[in-house]
C-alpha positions as CSV (number, residue, x, y, z in Angstrom):
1,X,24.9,16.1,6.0
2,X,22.4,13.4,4.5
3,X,23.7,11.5,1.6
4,X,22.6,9.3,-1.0
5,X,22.2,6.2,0.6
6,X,19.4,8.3,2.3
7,X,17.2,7.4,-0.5
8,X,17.4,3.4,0.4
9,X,15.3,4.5,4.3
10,X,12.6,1.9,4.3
11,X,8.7,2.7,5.3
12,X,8.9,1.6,8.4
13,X,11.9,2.9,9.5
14,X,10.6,6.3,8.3
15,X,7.4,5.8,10.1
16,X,9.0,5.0,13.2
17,X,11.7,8.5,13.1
18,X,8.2,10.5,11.9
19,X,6.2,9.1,15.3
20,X,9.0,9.7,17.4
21,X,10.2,12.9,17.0
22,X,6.1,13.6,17.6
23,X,5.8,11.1,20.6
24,X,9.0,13.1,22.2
25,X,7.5,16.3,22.6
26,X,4.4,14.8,23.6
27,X,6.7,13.0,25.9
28,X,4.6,9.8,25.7
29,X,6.2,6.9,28.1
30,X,8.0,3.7,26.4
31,X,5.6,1.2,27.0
32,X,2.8,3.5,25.5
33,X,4.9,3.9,22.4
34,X,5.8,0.2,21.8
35,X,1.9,-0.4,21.7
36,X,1.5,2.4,19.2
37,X,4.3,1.1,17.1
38,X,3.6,-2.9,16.9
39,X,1.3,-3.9,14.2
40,X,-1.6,-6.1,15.2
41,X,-1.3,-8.1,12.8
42,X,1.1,-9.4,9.9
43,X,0.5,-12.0,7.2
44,X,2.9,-12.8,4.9
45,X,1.4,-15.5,2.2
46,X,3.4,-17.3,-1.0
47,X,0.7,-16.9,-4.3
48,X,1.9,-20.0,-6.6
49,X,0.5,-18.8,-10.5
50,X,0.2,-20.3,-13.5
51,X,1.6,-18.3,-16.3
52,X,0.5,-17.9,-20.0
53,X,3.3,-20.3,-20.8
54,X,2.0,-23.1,-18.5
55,X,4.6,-22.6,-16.0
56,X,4.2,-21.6,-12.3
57,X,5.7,-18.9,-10.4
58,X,5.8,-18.2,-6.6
59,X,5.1,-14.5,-5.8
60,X,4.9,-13.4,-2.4
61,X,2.4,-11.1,-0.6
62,X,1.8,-9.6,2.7
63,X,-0.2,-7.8,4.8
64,X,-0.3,-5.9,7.7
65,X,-3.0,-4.5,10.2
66,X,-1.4,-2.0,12.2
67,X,-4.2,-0.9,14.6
68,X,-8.3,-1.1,14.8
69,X,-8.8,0.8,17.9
70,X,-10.7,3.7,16.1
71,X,-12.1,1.2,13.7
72,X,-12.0,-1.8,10.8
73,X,-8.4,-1.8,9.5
74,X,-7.7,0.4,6.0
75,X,-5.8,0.3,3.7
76,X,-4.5,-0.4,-0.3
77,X,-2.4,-2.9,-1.6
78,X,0.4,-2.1,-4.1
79,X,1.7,-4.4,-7.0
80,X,5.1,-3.2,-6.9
81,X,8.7,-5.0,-7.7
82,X,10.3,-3.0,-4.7
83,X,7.0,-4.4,-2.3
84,X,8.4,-5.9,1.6
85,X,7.4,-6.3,5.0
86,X,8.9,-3.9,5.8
87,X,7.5,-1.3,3.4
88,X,4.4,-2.4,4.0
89,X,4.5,-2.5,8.1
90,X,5.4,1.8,7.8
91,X,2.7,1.9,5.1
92,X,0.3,0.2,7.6
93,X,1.1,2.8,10.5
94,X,0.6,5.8,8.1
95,X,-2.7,4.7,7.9
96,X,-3.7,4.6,10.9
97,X,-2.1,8.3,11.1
98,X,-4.1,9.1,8.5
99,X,-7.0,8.2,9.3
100,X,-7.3,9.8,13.1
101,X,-5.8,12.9,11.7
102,X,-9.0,12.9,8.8
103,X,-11.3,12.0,12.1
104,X,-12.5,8.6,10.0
105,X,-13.7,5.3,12.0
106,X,-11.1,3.5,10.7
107,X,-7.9,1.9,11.3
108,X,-4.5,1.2,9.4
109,X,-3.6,-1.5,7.1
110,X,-1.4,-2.0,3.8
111,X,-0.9,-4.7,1.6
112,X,1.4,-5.6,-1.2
113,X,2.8,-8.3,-3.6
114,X,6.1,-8.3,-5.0
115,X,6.0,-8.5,-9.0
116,X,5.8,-6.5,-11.8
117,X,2.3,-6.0,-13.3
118,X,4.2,-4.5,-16.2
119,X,5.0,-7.6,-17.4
120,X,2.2,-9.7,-16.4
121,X,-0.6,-9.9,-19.0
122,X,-4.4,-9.2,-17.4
123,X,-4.9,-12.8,-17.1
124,X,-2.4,-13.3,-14.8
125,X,-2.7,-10.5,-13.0
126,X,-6.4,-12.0,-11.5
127,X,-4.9,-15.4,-11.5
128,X,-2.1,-14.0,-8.6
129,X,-4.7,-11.5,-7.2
130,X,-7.6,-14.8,-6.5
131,X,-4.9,-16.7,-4.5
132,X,-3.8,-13.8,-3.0
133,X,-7.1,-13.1,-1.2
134,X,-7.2,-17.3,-0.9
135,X,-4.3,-16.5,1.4
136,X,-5.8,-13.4,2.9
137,X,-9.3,-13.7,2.9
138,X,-9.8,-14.8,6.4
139,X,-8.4,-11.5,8.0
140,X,-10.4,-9.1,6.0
141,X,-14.1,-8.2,5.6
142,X,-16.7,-5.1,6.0
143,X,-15.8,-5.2,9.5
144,X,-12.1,-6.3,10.0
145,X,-10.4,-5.0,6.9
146,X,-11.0,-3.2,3.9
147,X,-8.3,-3.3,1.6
148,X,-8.6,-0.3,-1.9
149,X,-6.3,0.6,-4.5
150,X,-2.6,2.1,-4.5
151,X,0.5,1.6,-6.6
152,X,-0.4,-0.6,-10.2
153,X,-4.1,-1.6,-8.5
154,X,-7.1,-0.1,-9.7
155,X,-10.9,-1.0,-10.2
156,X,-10.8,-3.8,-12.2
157,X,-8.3,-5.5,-9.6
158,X,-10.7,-4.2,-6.6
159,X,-13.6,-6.1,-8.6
160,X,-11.6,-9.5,-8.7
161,X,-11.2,-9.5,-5.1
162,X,-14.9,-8.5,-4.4
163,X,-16.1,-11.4,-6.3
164,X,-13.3,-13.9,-4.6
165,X,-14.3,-12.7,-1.9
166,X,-18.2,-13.0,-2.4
167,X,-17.6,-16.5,-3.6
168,X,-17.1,-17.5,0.1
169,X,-19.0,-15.1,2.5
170,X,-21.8,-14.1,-0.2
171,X,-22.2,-11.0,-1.4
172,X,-20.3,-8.4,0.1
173,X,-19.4,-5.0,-2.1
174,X,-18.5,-3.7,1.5
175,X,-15.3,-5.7,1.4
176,X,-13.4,-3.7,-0.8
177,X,-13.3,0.2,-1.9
178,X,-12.2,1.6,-5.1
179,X,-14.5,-0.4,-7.3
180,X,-16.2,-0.1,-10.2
181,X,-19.7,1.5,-10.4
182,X,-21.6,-1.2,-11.2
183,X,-19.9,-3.0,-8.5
184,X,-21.3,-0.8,-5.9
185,X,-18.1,1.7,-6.2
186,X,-18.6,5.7,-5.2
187,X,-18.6,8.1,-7.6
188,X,-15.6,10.2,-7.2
189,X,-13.3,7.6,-6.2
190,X,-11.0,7.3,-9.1
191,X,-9.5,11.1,-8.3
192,X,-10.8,11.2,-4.8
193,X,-6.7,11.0,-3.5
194,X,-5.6,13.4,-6.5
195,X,-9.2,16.2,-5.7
196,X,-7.8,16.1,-2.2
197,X,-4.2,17.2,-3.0
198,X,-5.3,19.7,-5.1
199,X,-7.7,21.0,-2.4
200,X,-4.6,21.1,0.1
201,X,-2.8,23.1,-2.7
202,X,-5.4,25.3,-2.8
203,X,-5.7,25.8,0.9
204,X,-2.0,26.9,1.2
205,X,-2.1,28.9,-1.5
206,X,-5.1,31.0,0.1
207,X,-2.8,31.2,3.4
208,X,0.4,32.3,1.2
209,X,-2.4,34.9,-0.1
210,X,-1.7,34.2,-3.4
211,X,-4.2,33.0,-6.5
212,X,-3.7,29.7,-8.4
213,X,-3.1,31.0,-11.8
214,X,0.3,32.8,-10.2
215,X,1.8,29.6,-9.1
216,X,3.7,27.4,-10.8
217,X,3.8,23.1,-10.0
218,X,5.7,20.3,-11.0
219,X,3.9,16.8,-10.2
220,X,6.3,13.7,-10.0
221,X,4.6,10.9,-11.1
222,X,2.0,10.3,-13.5
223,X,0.4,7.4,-11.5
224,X,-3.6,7.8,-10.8
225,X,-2.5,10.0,-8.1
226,X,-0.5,12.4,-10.1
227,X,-2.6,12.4,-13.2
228,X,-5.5,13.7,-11.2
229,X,-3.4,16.3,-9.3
230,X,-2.1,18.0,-12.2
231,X,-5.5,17.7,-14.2
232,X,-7.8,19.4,-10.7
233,X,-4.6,22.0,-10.1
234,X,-4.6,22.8,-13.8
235,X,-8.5,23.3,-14.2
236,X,-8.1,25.8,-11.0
237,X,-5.3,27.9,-13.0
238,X,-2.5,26.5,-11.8
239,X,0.5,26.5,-14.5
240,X,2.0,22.9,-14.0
241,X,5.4,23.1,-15.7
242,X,6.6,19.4,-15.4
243,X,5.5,15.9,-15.0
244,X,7.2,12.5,-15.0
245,X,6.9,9.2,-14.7
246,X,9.0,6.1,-14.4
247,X,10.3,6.4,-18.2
248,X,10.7,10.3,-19.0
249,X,10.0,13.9,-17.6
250,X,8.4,16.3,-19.6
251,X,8.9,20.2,-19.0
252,X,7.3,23.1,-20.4
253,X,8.0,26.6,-18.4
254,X,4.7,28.0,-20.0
255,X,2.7,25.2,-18.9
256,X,1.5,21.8,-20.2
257,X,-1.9,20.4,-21.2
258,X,-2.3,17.8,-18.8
259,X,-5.0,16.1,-21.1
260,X,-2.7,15.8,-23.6
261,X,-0.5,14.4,-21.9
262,X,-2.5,11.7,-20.0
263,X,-4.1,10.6,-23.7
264,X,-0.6,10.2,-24.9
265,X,0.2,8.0,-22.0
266,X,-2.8,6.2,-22.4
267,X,-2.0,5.7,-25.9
268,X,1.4,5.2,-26.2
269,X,2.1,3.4,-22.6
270,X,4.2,6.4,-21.2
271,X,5.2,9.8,-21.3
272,X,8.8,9.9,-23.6
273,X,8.2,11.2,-26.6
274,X,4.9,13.6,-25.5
275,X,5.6,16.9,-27.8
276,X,4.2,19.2,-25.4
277,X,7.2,20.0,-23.5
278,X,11.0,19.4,-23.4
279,X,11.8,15.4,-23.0
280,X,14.7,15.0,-19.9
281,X,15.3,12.6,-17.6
282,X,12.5,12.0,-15.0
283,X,14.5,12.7,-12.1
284,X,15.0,16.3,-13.3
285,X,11.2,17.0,-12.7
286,X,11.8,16.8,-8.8
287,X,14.7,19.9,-9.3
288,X,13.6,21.8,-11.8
289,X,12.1,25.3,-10.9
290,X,9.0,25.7,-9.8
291,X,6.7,27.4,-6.7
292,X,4.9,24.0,-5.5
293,X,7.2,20.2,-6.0
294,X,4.4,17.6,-5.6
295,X,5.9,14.0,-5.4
296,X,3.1,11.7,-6.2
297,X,5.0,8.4,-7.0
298,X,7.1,6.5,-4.6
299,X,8.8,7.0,-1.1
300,X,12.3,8.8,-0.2
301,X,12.3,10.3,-3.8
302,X,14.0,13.0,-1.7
303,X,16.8,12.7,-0.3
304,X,20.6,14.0,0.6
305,X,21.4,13.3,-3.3
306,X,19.1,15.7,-4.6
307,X,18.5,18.2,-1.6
308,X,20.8,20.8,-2.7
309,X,19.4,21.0,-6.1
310,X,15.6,21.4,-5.3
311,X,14.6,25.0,-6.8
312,X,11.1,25.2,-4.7
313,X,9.7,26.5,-2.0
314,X,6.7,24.4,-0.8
315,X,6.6,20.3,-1.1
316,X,3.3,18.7,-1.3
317,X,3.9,14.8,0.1
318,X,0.8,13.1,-2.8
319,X,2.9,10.0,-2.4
320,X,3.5,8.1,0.9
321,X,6.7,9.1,2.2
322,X,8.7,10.4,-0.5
323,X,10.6,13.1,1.9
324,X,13.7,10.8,3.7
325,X,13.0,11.5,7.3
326,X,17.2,12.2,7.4
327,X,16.9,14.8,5.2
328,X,13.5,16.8,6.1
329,X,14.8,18.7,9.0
330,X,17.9,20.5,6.1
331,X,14.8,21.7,4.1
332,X,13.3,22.9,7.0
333,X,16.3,24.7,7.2
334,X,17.3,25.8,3.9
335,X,13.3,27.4,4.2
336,X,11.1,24.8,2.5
337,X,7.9,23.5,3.7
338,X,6.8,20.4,3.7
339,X,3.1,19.3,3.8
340,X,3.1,15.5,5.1
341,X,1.9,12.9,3.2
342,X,-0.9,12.0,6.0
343,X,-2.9,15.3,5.3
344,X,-1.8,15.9,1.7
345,X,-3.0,12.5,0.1
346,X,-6.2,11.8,2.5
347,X,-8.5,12.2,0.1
348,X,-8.5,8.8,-1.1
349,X,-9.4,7.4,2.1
350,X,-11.8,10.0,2.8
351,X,-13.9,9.0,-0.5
352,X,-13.3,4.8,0.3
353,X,-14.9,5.6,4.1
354,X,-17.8,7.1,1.5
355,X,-17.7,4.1,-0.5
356,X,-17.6,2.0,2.6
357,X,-20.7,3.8,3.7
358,X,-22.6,3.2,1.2
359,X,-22.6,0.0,0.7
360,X,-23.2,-0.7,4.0
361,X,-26.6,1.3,3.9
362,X,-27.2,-0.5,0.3
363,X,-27.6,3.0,-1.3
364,X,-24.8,5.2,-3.1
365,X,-24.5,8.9,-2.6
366,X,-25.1,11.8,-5.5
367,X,-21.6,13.2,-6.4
368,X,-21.9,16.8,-5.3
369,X,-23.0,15.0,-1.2
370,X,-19.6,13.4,-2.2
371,X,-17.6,16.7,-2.7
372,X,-18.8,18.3,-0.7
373,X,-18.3,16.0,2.2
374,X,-14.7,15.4,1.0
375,X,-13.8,19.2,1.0
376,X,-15.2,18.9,4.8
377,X,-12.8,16.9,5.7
378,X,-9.6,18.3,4.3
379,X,-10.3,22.0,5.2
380,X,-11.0,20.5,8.8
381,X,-7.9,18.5,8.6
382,X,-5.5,21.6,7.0
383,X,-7.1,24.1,9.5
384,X,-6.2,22.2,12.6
385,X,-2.7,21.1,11.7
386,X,-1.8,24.9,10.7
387,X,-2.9,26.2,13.7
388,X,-1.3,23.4,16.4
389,X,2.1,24.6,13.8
390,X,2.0,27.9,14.7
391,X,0.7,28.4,17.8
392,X,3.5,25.5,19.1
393,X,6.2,27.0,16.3
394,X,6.6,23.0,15.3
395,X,6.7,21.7,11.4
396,X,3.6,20.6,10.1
397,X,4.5,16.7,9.9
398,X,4.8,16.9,14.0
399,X,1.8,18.8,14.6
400,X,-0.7,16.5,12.2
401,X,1.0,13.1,14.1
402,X,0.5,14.7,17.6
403,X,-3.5,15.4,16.3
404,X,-3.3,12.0,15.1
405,X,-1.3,9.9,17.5
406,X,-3.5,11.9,20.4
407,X,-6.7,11.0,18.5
408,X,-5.6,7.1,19.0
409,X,-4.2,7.0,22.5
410,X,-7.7,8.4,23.8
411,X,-9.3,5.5,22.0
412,X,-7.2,3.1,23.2
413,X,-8.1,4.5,27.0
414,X,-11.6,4.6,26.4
415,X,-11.7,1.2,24.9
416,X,-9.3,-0.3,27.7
417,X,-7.0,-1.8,25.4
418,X,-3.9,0.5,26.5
419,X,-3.6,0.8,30.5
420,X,-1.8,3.5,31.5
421,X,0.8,3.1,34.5
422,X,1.4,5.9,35.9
């Protein structure tokens, strides 16, 4: 039986148990996995800053380039107190899952600093993010590595390190995805990764033969990412009965307004206190009842502490990660599905390769192209990993790494970076 300590598994290590139990029944040969499992590259870079009181403090960033055989590495970069190598190194490699399984050009990559943004004023937040990419800046680029927002990063932050950037190479908008508009940014980005759960929702829901407005959903985290989910899924009829975020959960059986909610997170700086619902403590959002659990914060948020008390029957991965490897093969048995993070939350990547586009052609896309294009991609996605599950009987994490792991081993051949020897 998993336990608590469950909870502590690290990205990589979670990465690594989710490739291998895929490369076993594709019965790939060791040396072929080692190549598939080493990161390219990996930076790790000390930011010295000067704080709003005068003195200086050393934060330290990384990142990692996992693999660029299908194409220029992708990936975001998280400003995150519980930010490592290793984190960051499993982060990488779900990228470059990710993308193969969405059938992008791209490759993996993750970055990361390890502070607090929460107690950093804006100033200093640009001050650390400069010298970051001063550290960085050689390894990325339109053509080597593209970094875009995740955890406590967001537009403004991918506009600071598009003009840092600039400063040195010229202008290059290509550098970075995620931005603002009038920084050459793609409209639909902001809710691109949250549009593309909700389209996975939706998707399942059809296959479960059963409309929206009968299902209920509780969204962990209140991040970008779970904002937008529970704001698309709610405009579709979906009846989201709880939210949380890192202060408070909020619960209403009949269903909450989600704009209400996000204005009085906006205003306020979190969700405690939100009259719309019942106030309890945020960890009782991922057990309370409900049809769909969408975890849309951080990783192993489920675990052997909390298995026995989940009261769903389908989990949505939004977040990277946030089912402990240990413990997804007891919900498989106790009859809950799980949807895997590199299929669930690939609409953000999906709409950066759009952003990506763009700028390299100099000209930016109407949003309907956008959506459309976007819902292309995730019905493709969804439609091929459901069927490789049930005409092989395997769970659906296993089936989208063996589309996605096969998807980067051909490359590799047909590039002539990975020899086979037998």
């Amino acid at each position: 039986m998993a336990n608590s300590s469950d909870s502590g598994t690290d990205c990589h290590k979670a990465s690594i148990m989710q490739f291998d139990r895929a490369a076993d029944i594709m019965e790939l040969d060791g040396e072929l996995r080692q190549w598939l499992n080493t990161s390219f590259r990996e930076l790790s870079v000390r930011i010295p800053v000067r704080m709003d009181d005068g003195n200086v403090r050393v934060f330290s960033g990384y990142r990692v380039q996992h693999s660029n055989v299908r194409g220029p590495h992708k990936g975001g970069l998280r400003y995150h107190p519980s930010v490592s190598l290793e984190d960051v190194r499993g982060l990488a490699a779900w990228m470059t899952w990710k993308c193969a399984l969405l059938d992008l050009p791209l490759g993996g990559a993750k970055g990361g600093i390890t502070c607090n943004p929460k107690e950093m004023s804006l100033a200093e937040q640009e001050r650390m993010t400069r010298e970051y990419i001063h550290g960085i800046g050689d390894l990325i680029g339109p053509t080597k590595d593209i970094p875009a927002p995740d955890i406590n990063t967001n537009a403004r932050i991918m506009g600071w390190i598009m003009d840092e950037y600039s400063k040195r190479q010229g202008y290059s908008p290509g550098v970075v995805t995620g931005k603002p508009l009038e920084l050459g940014g793609s409209p639909g980005r902001e809710d691109a990764t949250g549009k593309g759960v909700s389209i996975i929702v939706g998707r399942w829901a059809e296959k479960e033969n059963r409309p929206l407005h009968q299902i209920s959903a509780a969204v962990q985290g209140f991040g970008n990412v779970g904002y937008h989910t529970a704001l698309h899924l709610s405009r579709l009829g979906c009846r989201i009965v709880a939210v949380s975020d890192s202060t408070a959960g909020i619960i209403n059986e009949d269903g909450l307004d989600i704009q209400a909610a996000g204005r009085h997170k906006k205003n306020s700086g979190s969700l405690s206190g939100f009259a719309g619902g019942e106030t309890v403590d945020q960890g009782e959002v991922l057990t309370c009842k409900c049809d769909y659990l969408i975890p849309a914060a951080l990783q192993t948020v489920i675990h052997g502490g909390n298995l026995e008390k989940l009261q769903t029957r389908v989990i949505f991965e939004a977040a990277n990660g946030p089912v402990c490897p240990y413990t997804e093969p007891l919900l498989l048995e106790r009859g809950i599905t799980v949807l895997p993070d590199i299929l669930v939350n690939g609409g953000g990547v999906s709409v950066s390769y759009f952003e990506w586009v763009q700028n390299i052609q100099h000209f930016q896309w109407k949003d309907e192209i956008i959506q459309m294009e976007l819902q292309a991609i995730m019905h493709r996605a969804f439609d091929k990993v459901i069927a490789l599950a049930d005409e092989r009987n395997i769970s659906y994490r296993i089936a989208a790494y063996i589309l996605a792991i096969d998807k980067v081993v051909r490359a590799g051949h047909l590039r002539g970076i990975y020899q086979s020897q037998s």
